[in-house]
C-alpha positions in Angstrom: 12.3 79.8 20.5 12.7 76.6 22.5 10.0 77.7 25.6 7.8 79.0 23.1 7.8 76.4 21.2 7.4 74.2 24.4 4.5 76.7 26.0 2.8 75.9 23.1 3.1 72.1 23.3 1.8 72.2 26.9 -0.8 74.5 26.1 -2.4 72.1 23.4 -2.1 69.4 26.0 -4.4 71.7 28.4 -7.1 72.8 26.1 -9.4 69.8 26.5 -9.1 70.3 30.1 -9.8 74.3 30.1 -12.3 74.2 27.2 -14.5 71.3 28.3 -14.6 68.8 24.9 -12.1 66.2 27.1 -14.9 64.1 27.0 -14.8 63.7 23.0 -11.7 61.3 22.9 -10.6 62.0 19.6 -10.2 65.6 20.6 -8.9 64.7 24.0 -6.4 62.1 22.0 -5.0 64.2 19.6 -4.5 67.2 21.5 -2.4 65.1 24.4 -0.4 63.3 21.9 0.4 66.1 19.7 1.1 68.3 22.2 3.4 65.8 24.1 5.4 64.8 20.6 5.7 69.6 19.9 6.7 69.8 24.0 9.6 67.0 23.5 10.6 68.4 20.1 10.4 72.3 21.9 13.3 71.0 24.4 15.3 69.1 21.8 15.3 72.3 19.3 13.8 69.9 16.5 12.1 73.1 14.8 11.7 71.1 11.6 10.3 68.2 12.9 7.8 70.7 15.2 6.3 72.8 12.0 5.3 69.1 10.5 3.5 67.9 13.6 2.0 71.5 13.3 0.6 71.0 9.8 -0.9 67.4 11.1 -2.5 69.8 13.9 -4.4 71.9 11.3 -5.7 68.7 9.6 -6.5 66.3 12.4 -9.9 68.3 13.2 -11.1 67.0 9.6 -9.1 63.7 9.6 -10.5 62.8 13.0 -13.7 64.2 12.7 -13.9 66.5 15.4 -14.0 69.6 13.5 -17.7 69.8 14.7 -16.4 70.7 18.0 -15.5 74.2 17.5 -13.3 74.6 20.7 -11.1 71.5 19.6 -11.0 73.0 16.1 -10.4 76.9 16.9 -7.4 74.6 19.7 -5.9 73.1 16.8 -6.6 75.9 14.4 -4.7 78.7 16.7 -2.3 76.7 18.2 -1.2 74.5 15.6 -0.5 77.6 13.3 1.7 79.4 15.8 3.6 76.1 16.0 3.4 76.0 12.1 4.6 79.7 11.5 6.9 80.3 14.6 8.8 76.6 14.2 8.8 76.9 10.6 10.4 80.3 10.1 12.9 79.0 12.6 13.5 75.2 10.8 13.6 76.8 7.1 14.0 80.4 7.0 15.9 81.9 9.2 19.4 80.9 8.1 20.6 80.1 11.7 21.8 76.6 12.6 19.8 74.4 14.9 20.9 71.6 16.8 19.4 69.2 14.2 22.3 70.5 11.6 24.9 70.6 14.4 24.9 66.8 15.5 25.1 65.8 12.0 28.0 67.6 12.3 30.0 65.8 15.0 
């Protein structure tokens, strides 16, 4: 889950790049910074931490107001849910300890 979860991070930090709307800088913004902050949280296995900045993707189309741009939203849309779903099931479902419970631990 880590790479994926870190694939997906550097994938939203490429999108503005592939999909041509790096010249709207809220778009261009948002998707670098979120997708920095899921990249560092894929390589410390924070899967909690990575489904909430995954749920601020899905919003920040609206919040910013780039939601006009439809390939910054469908970006955020797509991408933010995999992060949503795939970190979330991991963070709160699936019963397996993560490094988050294990150096509260020691």
């Amino acid at each position: 889950m880590k790479w994926i979860t870190v694939i997906l991070g550097i994938a939203l930090l490429l999108t503005p790049f592939l999909f041509g709307y790096s010249g709207t800088s809220a778009a261009l913004w948002t998707c670098l910074i979120i997708g920095a902050i899921i990249t560092i949280l894929g390589f410390i296995q924070s899967y909690k931490w990575a489904a909430g900045v995954g749920v601020l993707t899905l919003i920040a189309p609206w919040i910013l107001g780039f939601s006009g741009i439809s390939a910054a939203l469908w970006s955020c849309l797509i991408l933010g849910g995999l992060v949503v779903i795939l970190t979330g099931y991991r963070g709160f479902l699936s019963g397996q300890p993560n490094t988050e419970n294990i150096q509260q631990r020691a």
